[in-house]
BADRENDREN-455255 format. One record per residue: x negated, z negated, y negated of N, C-alpha, C, O in turn; residue number from 1; residue in three letters. Coordinates in steps of 0.001 Angstrom, whole numbers, plus 500000, padded with zeros to 6 digits. Each point is the difference from the previous one (the first is absolute). Layout:
% BADRENDREN-455255
NODE     n.x     n.z     n.y    ca.x    ca.z    ca.y     c.x     c.z     c.y     o.x     o.z     o.y    n  res
NODE       X       Z       Y       X       Z       Y       X       Z       Y       X       Z       Y  NUM  ALA
...
END
This chain:
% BADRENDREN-455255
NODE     n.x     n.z     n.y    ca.x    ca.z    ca.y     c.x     c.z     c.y     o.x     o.z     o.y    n  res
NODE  706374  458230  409224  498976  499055  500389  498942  500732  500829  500172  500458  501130    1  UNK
NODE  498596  499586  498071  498818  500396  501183  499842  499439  501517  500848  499184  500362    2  UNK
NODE  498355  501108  500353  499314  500048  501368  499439  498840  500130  500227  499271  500966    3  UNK
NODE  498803  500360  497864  499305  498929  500064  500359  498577  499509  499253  499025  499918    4  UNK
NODE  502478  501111  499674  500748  498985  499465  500467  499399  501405  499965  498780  500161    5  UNK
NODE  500397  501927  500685  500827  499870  500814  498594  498850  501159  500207  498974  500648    6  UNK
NODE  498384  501889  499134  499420  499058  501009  499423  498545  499152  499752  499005  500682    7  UNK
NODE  500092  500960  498080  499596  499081  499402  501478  498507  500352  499861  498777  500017    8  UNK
NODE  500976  501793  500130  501078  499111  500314  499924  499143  501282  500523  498900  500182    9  UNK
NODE  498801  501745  500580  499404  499444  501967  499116  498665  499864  498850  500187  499600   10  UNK
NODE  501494  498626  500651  499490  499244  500080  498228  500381  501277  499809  500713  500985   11  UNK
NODE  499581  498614  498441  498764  500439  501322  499825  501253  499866  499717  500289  501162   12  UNK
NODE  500238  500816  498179  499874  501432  500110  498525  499897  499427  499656  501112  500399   13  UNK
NODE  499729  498623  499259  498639  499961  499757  498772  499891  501195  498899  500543  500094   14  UNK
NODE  501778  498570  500692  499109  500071  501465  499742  501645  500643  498929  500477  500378   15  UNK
NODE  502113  500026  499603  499861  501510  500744  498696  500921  499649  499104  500360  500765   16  UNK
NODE  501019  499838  498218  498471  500780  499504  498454  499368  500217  498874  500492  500072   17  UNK
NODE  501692  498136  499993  498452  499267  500310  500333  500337  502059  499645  501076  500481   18  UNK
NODE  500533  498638  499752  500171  500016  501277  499467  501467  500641  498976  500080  500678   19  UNK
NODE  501748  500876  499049  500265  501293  500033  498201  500269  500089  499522  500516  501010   20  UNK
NODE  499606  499068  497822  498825  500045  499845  499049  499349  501083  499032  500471  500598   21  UNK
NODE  501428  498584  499439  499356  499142  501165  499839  500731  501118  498900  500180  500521   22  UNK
NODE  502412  500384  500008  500060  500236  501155  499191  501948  500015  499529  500586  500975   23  UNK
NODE  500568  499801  497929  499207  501624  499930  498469  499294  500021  499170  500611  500674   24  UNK
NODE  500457  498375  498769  498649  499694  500152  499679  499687  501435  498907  500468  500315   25  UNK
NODE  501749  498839  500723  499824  499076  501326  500135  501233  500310  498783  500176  500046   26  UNK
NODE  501809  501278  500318  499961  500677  500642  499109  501090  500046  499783  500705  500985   27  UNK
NODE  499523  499432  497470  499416  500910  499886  498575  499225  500166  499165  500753  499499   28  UNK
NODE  500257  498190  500937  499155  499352  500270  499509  500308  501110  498889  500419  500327   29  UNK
NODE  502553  499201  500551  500076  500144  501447  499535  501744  500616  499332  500188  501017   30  UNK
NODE  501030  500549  498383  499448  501033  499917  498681  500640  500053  499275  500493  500863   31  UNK
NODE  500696  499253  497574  498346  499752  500248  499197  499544  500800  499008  500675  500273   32  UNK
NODE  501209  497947  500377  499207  499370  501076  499839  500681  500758  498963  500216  500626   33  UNK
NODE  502549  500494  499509  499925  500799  501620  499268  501284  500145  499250  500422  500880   34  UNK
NODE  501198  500094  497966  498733  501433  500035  498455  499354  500047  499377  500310  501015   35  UNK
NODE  500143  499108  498333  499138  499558  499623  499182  499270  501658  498792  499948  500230   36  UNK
NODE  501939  499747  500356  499248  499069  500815  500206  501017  501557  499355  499720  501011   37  UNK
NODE  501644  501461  498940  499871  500681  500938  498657  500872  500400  499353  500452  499056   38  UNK
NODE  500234  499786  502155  498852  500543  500877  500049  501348  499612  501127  500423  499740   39  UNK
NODE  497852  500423  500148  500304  501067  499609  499789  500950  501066  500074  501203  499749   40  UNK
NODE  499617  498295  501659  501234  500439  501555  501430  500227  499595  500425  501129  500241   41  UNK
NODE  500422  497999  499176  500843  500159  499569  501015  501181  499390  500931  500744  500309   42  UNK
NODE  498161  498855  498556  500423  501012  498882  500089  501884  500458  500690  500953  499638   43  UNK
NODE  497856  498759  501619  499748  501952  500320  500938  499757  500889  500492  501127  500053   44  UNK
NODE  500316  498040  500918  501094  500203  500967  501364  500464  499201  500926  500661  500470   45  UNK
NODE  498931  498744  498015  501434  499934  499031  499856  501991  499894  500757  500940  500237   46  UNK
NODE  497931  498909  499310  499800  501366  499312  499938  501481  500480  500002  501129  499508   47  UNK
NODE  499939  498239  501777  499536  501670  500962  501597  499618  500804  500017  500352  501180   48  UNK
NODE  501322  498964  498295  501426  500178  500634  500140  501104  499836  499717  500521  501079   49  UNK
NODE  500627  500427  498040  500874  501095  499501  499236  500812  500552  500530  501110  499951   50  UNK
NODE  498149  498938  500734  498943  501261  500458  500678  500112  501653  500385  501078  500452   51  UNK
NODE  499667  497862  500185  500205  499927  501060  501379  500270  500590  500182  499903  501214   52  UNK
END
């Protein structure tokens, strides 16, 4: 018996992959915002760490 017999048998196993998506989208959003909306004071304090 295959891999994919075994999950087709899971009641509700279809939610996971939608979900899974959802939540890589909400985070990688969140992301974005955050780079995106940071000061770019910021960014030269992030960038000149490893100099100092």
């Amino acid at each position: 018996m295959k891999f994919i017999n075994y999950l087709e048998s899971i009641a509700g196993i279809s939610i996971y992959p939608l979900m899974s998506l959802i939540l890589f989208a909400v985070i990688f959003t969140a992301v974005l915002i955050k780079t995106y909306s940071t000061d770019q004071k910021t960014i030269d304090e992030h960038k000149n760490l490893p100099i100092q």
